[in-house]
C-alpha positions as CSV (number, residue, x, y, z in Angstrom):
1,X,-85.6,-19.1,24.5
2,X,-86.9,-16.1,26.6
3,X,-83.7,-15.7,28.4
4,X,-81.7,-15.6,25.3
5,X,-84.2,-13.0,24.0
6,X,-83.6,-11.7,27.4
7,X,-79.6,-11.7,27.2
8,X,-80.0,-10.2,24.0
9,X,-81.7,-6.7,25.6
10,X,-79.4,-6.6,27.9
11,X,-76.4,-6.7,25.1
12,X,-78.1,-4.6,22.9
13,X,-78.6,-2.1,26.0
14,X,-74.9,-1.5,27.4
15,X,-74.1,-1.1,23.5
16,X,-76.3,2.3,23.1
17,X,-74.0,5.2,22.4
18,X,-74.7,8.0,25.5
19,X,-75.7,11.2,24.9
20,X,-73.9,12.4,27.3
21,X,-70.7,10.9,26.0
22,X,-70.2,13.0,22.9
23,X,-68.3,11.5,19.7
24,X,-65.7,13.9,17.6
25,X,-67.8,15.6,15.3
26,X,-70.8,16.0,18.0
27,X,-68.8,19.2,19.2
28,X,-69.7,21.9,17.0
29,X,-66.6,23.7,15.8
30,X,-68.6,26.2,13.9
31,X,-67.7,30.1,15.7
32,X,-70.3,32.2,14.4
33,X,-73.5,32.1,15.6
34,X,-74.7,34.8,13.1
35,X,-72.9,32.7,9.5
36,X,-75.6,29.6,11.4
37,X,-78.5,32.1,10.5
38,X,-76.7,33.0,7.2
39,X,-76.6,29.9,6.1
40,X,-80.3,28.6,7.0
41,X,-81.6,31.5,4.9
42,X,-79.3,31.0,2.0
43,X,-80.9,27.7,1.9
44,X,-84.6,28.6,2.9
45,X,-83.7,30.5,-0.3
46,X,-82.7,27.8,-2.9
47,X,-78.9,27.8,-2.7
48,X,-77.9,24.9,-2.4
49,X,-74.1,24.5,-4.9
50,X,-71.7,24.1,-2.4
51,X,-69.1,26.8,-3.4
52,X,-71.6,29.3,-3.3
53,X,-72.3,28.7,0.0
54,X,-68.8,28.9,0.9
55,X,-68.7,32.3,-0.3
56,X,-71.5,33.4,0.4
57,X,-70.6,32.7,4.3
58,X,-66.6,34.0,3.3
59,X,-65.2,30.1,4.6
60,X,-63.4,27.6,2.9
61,X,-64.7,23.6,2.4
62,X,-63.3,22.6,5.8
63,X,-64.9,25.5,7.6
64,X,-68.2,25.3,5.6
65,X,-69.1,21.3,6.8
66,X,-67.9,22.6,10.6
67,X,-71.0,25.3,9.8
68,X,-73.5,22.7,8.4
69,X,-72.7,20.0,10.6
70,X,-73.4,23.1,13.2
71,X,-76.7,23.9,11.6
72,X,-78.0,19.7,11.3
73,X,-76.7,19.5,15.4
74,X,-78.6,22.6,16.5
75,X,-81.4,21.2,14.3
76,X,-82.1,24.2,12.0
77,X,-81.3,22.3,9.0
78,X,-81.6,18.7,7.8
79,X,-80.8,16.5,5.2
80,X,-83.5,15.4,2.9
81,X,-83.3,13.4,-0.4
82,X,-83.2,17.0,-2.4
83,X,-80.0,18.0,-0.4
84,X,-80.4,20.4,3.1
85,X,-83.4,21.9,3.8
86,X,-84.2,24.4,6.8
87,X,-86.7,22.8,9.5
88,X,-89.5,24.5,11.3
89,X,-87.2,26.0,13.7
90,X,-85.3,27.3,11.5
91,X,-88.2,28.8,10.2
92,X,-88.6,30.4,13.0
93,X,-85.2,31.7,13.7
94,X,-85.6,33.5,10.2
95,X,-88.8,35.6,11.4
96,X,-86.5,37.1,14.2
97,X,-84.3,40.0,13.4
98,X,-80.9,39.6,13.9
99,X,-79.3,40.2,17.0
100,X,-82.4,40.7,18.5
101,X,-83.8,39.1,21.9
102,X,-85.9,37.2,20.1
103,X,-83.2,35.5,18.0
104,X,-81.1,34.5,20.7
105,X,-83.7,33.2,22.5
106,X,-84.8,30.8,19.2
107,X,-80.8,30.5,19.6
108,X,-81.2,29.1,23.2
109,X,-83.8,26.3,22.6
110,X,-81.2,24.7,19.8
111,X,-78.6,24.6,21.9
112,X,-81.0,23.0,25.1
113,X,-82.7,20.8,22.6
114,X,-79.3,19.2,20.8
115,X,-78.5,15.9,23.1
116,X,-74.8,16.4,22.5
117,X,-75.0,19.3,23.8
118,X,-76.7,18.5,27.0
119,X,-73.4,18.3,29.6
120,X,-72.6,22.2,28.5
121,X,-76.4,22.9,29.8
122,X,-74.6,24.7,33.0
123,X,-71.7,26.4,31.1
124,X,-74.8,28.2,28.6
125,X,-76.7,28.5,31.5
126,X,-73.9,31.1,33.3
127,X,-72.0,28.6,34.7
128,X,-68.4,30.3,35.9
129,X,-66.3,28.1,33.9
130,X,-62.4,29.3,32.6
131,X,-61.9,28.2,28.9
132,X,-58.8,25.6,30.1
133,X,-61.6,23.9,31.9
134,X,-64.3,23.9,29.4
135,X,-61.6,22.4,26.7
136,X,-60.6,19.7,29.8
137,X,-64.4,19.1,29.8
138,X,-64.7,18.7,26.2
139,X,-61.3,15.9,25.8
140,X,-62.9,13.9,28.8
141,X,-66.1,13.4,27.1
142,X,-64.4,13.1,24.0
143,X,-61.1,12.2,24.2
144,X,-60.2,14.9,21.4
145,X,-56.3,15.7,21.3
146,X,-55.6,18.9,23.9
147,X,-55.3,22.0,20.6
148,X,-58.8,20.1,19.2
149,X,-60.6,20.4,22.1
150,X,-59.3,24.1,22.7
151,X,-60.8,25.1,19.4
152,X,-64.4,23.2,20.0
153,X,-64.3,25.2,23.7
154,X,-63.3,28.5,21.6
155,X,-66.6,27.6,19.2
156,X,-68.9,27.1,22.9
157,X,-67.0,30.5,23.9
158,X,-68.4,32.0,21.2
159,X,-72.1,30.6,20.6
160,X,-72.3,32.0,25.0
161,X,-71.2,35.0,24.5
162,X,-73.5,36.1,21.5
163,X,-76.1,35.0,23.9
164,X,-75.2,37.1,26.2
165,X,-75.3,39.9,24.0
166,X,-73.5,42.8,23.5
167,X,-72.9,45.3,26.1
168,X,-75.6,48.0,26.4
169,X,-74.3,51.7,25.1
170,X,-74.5,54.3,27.5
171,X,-77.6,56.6,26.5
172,X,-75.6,59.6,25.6
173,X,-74.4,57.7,22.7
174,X,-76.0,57.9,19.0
175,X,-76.4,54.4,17.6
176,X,-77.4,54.8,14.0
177,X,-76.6,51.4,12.1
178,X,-74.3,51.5,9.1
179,X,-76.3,51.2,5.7
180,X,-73.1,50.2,4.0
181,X,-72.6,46.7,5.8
182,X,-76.3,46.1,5.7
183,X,-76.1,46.6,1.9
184,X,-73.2,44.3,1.7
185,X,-74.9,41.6,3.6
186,X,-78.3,42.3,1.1
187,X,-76.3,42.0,-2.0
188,X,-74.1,38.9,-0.8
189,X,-77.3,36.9,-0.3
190,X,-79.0,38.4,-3.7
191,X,-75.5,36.8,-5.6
192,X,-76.0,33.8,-3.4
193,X,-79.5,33.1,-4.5
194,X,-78.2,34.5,-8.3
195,X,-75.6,32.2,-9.0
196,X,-77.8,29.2,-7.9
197,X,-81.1,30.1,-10.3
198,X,-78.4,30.6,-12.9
199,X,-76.8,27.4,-12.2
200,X,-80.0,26.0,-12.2
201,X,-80.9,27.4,-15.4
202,X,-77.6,26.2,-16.7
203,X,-78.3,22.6,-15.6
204,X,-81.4,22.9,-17.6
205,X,-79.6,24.2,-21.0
206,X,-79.5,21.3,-23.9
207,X,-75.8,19.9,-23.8
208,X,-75.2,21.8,-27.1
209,X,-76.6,25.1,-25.7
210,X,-74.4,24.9,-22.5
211,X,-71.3,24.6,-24.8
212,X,-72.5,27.5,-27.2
213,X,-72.6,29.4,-23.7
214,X,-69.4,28.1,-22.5
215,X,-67.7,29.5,-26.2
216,X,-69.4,32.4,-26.0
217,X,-67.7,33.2,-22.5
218,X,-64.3,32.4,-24.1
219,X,-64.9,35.3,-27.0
220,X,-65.5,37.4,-24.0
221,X,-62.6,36.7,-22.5
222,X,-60.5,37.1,-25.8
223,X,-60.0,33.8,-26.9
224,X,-60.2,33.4,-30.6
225,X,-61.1,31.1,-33.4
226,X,-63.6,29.6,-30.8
227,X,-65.2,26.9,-32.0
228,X,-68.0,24.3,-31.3
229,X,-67.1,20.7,-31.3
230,X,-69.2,19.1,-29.0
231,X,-71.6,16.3,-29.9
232,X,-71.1,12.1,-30.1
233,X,-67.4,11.6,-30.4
234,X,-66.1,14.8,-29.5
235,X,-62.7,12.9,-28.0
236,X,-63.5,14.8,-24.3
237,X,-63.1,18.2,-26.5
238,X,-65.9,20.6,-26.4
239,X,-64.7,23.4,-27.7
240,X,-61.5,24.8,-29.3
241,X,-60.2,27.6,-29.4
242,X,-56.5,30.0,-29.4
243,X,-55.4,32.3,-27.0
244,X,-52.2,34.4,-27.0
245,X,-50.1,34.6,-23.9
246,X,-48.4,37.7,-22.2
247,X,-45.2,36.4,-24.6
248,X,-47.1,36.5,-27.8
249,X,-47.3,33.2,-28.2
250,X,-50.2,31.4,-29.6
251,X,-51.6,28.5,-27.7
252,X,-54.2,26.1,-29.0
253,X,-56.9,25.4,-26.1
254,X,-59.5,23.0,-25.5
255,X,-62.3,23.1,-23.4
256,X,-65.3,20.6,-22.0
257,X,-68.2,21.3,-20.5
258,X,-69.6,19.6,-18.1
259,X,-73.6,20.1,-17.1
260,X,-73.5,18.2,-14.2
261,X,-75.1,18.2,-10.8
262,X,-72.4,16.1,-8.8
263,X,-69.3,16.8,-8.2
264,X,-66.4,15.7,-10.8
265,X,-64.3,12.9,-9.6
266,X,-60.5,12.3,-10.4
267,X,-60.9,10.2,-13.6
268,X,-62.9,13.1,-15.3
269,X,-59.5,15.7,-14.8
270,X,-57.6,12.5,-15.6
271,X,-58.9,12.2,-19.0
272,X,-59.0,16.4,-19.5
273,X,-54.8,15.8,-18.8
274,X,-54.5,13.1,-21.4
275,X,-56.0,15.1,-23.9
276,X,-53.9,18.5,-23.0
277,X,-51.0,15.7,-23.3
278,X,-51.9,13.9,-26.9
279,X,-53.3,17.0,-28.6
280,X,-50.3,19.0,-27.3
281,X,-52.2,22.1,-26.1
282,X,-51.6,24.8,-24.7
283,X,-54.4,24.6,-22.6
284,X,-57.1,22.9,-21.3
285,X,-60.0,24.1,-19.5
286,X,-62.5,21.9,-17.5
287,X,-65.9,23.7,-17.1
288,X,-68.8,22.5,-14.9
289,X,-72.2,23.4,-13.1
290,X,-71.1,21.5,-10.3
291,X,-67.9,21.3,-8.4
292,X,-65.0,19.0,-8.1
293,X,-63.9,16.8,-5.3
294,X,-60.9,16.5,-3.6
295,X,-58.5,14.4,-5.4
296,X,-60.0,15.8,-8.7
297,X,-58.4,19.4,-7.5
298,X,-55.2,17.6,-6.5
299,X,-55.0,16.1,-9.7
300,X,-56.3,19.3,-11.8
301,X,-53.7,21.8,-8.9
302,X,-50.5,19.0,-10.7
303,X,-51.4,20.4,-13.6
304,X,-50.7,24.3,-14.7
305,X,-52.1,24.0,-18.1
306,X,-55.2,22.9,-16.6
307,X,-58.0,25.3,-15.4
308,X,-60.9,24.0,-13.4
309,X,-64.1,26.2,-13.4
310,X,-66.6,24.9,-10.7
311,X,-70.2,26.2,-11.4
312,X,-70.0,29.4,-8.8
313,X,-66.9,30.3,-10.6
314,X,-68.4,29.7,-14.1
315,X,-71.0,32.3,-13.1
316,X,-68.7,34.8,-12.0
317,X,-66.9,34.5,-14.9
318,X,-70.0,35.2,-17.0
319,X,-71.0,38.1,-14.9
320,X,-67.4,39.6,-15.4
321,X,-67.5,39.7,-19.0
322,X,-71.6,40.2,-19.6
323,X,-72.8,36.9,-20.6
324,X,-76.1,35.7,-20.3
325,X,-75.5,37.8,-16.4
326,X,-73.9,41.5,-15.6
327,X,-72.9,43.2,-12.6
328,X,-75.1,46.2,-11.1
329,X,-74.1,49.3,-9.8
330,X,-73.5,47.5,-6.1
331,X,-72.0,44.4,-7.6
332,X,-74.9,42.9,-7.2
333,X,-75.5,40.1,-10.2
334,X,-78.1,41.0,-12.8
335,X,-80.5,39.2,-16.0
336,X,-78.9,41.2,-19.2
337,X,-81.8,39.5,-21.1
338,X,-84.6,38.6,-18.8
339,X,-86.2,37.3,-22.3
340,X,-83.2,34.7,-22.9
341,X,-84.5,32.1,-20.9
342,X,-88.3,32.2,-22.1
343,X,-87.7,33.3,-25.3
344,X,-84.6,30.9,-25.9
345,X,-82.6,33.1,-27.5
346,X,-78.9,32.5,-28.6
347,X,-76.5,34.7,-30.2
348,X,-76.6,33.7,-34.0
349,X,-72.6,32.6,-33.9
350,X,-72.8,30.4,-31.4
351,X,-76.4,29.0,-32.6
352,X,-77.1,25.5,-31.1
353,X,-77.5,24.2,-35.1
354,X,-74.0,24.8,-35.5
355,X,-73.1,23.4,-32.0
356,X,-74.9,19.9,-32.6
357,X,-72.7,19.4,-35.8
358,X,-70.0,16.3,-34.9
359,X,-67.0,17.5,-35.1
360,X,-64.7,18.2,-38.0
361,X,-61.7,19.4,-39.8
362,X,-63.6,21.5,-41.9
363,X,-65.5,22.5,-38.7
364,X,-66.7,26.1,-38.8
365,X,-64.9,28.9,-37.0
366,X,-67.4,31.1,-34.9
367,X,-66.7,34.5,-35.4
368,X,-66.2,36.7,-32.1
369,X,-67.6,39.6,-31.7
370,X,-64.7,42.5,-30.9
């Protein structure tokens, strides 16, 4: 019996994955050192919605998870049951100023203290290496096709060479730094953390509050004869509304709003389809807090009389035409009623009394204001 338990070991043993021996997605294919800080503080902040992230850091979907997988592998961030969270050295990456010696030396310790990481140690360490061999390196340990593992070698490039640093200026030169990209950088992290309280304090709206929100954004944006519908079987319909197109023709709309936290599958824009298709609309519009997934934008792209509006879009929208949010003089988002959300305050024609009532043909229209 012990040298079964003994054969066992020895299985179990030879079957451990090596460190050295790096799978796919251990290569971090995530260029900037610099979007890796961006997004640890975006989350240290609260932001967690996943298309504000995206924009906040200026990628798309594919390009953000190469920069979070880049963040959990350098172990600045991890994932916790309440979604990703910055660990203690990212903490400390955060108290450094950016571009300074300090950061890229908190920058140095992630990179020696990831595992998969480990056979670059001489290549980070100044290593002469030419980029064909690096990517050679990278498909042996790998076995990543040749154009893959020229990209992950372009990322390692990259993370080395901020290291480094940037030349020093010769001392004849004035070096003033430029307020204006500093000021973009402030107010692209102050929408970042924006969008995701208002999110948040969407998410915590009553369901018949979110839609008087949602109607109210559609009299902004011109839609008339907006009204409430929402409540127990509301057929998928929301709201209703008309909206005239560049032609002059009058389309009837319908809209649904989703308060969700995860993302909306397939079936959801499915449904939204079939009723564009049975009530013969115009229109359709598919509203939520949260985002959609793949196939659900497939489905929703097959579609032109179908408009998705994920939640970082939703707030955008709202800032754009003054609802519940504005814009500031820098762009930067702002509370038009800082009371709203303690005093619970709603505009009187879009009151949430009239959006509980079921829905009806003698349902009332809510006047827009002009």
């Amino acid at each position: 019996m012990g040298r079964l338990r003994q054969v066992r070991t020895t299985v179990t043993k030879r079957r451990r994955p090596n460190p050295a021996t790096s799978q796919n997605i251990d290569i971090p294919q995530a260029d900037r050192l610099s979007h890796l800080r961006r997004l640890a503080l975006a989350i240290r902040d609260g932001v967690s919605h996943p298309a504000t992230l995206q924009e906040y850091l200026g990628v798309d979907a594919r390009h953000f998870n190469y920069y979070r997988h880049g963040a959990e592998l350098l172990a600045l961030a991890e994932r916790r049951e309440q979604g990703l969270q910055v660990t203690t050295l990212g903490e400390r990456l955060l108290e450094t100023a950016e571009g300074s010696l300090d950061e890229r030396s908190v920058f140095r310790q992630a990179i020696a203290g990831a595992p998969t990481l480990a056979p670059f140690a001489g290549y980070f360490a100044g290593e002469s290496v030419t980029s064909a061999q690096l990517a050679r390196r990278i498909q042996s340990l790998t076995k990543l096709s040749t154009s893959t593992a020229q990209r992950r070698a372009r990322t390692l490039a990259r993370w080395r060479d901020y290291l480094i640093g940037p030349a020093p200026s010769p001392t004849t030169e004035l070096s003033i730094p430029k307020l204006g990209e500093q000021l973009e950088r402030m107010v692209a992290l102050h929408n970042a953390v924006a969008k995701q309280r208002t999110l948040n304090w969407l998410h915590r709206a009553t369901p018949a509050r979110f839609e008087g929100i949602c109607a109210e954004l559609l009299c902004a944006m011109g839609y008339t004869e907006v009204r409430v519908v929402g409540g127990s079987g509301d057929g998928g319909v929301d709201v209703l509304a008309l909206h005239r197109d560049r032609w002059g023709h009058q389309l009837a709309v319908a809209a649904q709003a989703k308060r969700w936290s995860r993302s909306l599958g397939r079936r959801v824009v499915d449904e939204m389809i079939g009723v564009l298709v049975r009530g013969r609309l115009g229109q359709a519009i598919l509203i939520t807090t949260s985002d959609f997934s793949k196939a659900a934008r497939e489905a929703g792209a097959a579609e032109p009389r179908l408009r998705l509006v994920n939640g970082a879009q939703l707030v955008e929208l709202m800032a754009a035409h003054d609802v519940i949010v504005g814009l500031g003089r820098h762009g930067e988002l702002v509370d038009l009623d800082p009371d709203r959300g303690r005093a619970g305050v709603v505009p009187d024609y879009l009151s949430t009394q009239r959006a509980a009532r079921p829905a009806g043909p003698d349902h009332e229209t809510l006047g827009c204001p002009s």
